[in-house]
N, CA, C and O atoms as a CHARMM CRD file, in Angstrom:
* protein
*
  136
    1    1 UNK  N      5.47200  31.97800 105.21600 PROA 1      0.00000
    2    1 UNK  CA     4.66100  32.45000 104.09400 PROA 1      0.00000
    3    1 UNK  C      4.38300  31.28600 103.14300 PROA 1      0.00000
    4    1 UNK  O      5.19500  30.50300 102.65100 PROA 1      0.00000
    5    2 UNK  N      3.16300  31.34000 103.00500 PROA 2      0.00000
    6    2 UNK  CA     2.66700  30.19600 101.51000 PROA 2      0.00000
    7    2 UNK  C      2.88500  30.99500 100.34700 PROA 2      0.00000
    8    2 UNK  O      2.31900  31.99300  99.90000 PROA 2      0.00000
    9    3 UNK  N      4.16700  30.07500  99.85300 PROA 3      0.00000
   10    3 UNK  CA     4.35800  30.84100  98.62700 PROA 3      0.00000
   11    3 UNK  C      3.55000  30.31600  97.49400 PROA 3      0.00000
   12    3 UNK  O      3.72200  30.72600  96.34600 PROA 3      0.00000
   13    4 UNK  N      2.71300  29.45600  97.79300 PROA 4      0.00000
   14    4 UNK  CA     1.63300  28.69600  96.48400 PROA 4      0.00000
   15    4 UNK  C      0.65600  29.36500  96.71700 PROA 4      0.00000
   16    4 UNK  O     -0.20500  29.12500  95.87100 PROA 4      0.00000
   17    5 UNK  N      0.15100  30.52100  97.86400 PROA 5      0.00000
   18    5 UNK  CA    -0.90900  31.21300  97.67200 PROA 5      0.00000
   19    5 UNK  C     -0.13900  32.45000  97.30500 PROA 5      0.00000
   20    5 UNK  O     -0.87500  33.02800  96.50600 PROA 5      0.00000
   21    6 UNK  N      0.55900  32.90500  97.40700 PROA 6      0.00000
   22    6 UNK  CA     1.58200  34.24700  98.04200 PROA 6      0.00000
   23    6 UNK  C      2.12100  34.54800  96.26200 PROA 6      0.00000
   24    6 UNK  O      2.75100  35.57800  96.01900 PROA 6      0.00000
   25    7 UNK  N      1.83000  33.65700  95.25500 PROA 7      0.00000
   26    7 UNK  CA     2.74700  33.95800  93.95500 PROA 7      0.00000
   27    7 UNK  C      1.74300  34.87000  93.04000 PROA 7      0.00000
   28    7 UNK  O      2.03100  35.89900  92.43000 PROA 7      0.00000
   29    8 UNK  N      0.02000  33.95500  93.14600 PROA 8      0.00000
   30    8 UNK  CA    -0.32900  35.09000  92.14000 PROA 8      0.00000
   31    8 UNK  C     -0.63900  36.13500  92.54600 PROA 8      0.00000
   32    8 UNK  O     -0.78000  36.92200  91.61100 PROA 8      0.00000
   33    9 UNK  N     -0.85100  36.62700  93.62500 PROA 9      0.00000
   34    9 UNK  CA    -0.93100  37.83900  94.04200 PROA 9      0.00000
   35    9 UNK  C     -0.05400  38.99300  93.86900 PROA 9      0.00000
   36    9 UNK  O     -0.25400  40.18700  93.64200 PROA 9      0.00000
   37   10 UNK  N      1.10400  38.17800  94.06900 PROA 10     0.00000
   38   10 UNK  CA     2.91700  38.85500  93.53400 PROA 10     0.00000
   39   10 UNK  C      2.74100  39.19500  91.83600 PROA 10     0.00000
   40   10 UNK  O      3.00300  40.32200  91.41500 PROA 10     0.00000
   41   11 UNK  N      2.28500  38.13000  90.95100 PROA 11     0.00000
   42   11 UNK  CA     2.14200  38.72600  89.33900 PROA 11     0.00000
   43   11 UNK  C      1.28000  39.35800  89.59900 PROA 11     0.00000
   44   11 UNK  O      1.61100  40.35500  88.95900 PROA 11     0.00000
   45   12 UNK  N      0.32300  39.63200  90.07400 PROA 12     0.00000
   46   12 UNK  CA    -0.85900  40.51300  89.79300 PROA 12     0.00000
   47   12 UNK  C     -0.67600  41.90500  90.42800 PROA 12     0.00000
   48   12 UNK  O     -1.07700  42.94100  89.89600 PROA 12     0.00000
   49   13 UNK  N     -0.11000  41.85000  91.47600 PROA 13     0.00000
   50   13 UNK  CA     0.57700  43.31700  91.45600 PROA 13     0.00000
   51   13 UNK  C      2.06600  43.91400  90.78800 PROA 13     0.00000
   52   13 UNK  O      2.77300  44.90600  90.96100 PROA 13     0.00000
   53   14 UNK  N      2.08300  42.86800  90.04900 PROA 14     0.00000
   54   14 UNK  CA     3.11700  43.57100  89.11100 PROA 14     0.00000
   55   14 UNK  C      2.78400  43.51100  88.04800 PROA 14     0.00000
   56   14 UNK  O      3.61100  44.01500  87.28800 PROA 14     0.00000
   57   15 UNK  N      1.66300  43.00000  87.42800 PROA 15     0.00000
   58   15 UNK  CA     1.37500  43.08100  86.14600 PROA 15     0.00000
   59   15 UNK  C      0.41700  44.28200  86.69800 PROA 15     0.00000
   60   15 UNK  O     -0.52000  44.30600  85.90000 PROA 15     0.00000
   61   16 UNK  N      0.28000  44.95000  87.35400 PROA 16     0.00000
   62   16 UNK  CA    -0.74500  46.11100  87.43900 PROA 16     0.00000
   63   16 UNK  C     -0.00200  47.07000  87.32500 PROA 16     0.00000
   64   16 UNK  O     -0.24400  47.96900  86.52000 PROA 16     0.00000
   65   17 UNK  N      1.17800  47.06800  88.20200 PROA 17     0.00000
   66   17 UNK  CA     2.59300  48.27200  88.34900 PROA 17     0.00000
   67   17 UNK  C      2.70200  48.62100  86.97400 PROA 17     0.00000
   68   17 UNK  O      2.26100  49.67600  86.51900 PROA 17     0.00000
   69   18 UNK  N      3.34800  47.65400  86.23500 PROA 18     0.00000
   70   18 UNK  CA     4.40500  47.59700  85.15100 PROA 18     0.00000
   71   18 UNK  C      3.27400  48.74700  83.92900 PROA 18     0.00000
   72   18 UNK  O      3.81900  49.04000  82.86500 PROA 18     0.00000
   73   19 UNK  N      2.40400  49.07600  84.07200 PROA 19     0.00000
   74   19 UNK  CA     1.19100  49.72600  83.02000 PROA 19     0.00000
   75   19 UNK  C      1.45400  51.07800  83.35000 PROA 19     0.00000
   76   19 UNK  O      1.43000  52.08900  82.64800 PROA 19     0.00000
   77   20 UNK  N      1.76200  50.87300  84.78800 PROA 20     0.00000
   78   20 UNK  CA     1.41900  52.22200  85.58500 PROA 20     0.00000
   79   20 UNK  C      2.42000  52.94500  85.42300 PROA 20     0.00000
   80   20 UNK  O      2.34100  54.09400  84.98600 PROA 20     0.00000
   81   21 UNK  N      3.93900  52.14400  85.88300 PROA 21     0.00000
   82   21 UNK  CA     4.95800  52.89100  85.55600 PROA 21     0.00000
   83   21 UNK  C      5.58000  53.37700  84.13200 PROA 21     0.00000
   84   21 UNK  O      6.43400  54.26000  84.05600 PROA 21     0.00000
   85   22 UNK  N      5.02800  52.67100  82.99300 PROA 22     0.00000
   86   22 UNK  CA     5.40400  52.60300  81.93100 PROA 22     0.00000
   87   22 UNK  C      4.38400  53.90300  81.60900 PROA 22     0.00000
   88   22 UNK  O      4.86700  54.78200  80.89500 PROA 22     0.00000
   89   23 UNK  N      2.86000  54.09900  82.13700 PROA 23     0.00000
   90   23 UNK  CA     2.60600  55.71900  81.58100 PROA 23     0.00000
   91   23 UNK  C      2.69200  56.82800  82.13200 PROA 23     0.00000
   92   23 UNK  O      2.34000  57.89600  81.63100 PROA 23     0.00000
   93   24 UNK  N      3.39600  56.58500  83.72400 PROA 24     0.00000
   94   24 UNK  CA     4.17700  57.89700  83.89000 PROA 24     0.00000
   95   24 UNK  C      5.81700  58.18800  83.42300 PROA 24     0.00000
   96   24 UNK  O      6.53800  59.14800  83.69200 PROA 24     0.00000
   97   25 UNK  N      6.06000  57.09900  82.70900 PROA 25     0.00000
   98   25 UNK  CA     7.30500  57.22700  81.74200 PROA 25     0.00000
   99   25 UNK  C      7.26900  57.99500  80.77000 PROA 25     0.00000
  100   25 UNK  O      8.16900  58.67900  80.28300 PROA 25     0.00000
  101   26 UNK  N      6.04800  57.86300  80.43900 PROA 26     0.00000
  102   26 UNK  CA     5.71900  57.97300  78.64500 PROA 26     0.00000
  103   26 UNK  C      4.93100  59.35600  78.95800 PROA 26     0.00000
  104   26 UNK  O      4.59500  59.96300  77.94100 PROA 26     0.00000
  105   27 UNK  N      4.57600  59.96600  80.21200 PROA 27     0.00000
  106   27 UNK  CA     4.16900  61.19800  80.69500 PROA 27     0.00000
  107   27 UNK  C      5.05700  61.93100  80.64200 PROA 27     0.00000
  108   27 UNK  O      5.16200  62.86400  79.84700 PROA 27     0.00000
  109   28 UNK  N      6.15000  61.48600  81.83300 PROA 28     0.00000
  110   28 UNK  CA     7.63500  62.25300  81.51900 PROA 28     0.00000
  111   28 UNK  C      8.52200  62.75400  80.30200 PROA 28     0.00000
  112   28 UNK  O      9.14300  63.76900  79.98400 PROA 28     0.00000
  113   29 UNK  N      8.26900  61.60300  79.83700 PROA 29     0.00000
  114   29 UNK  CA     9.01200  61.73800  78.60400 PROA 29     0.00000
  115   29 UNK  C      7.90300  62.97100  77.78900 PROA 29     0.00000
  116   29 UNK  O      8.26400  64.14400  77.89500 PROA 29     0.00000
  117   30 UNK  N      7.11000  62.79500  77.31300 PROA 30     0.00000
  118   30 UNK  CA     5.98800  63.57000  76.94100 PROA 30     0.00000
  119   30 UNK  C      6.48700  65.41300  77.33600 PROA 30     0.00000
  120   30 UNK  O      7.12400  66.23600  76.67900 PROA 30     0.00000
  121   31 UNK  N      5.83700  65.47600  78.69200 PROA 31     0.00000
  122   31 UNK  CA     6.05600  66.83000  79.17500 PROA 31     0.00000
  123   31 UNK  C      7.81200  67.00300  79.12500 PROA 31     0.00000
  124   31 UNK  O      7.80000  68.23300  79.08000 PROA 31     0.00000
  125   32 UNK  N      8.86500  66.75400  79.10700 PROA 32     0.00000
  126   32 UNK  CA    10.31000  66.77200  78.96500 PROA 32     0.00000
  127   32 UNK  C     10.50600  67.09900  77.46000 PROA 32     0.00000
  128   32 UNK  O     11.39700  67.90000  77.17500 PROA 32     0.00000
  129   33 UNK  N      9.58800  66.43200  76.25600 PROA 33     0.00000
  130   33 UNK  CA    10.01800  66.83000  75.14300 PROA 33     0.00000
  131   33 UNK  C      9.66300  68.56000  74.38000 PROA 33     0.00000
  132   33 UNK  O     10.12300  69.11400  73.38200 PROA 33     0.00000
  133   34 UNK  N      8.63400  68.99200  75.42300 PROA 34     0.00000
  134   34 UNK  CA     8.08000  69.73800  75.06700 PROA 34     0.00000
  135   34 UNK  C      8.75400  70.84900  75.00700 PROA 34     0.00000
  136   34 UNK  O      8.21700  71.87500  74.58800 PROA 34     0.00000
């Protein structure tokens, strides 16, 4: 594996995750307080 092509692809699907999981957190949490 080329990890000099192989890295930004790695932040960029985790800087996409990290949004995603953080608003079905904030969903959960949401519908749980109710």
């Amino acid at each position: 594996i080329d990890y000099a092509s192989a890295a930004p692809y790695a932040f960029i699907m985790v800087a996409m995750s990290l949004p995603l999981t953080w608003l079905l957190y904030v969903q959960s949490k949401r519908m749980a307080g109710r």
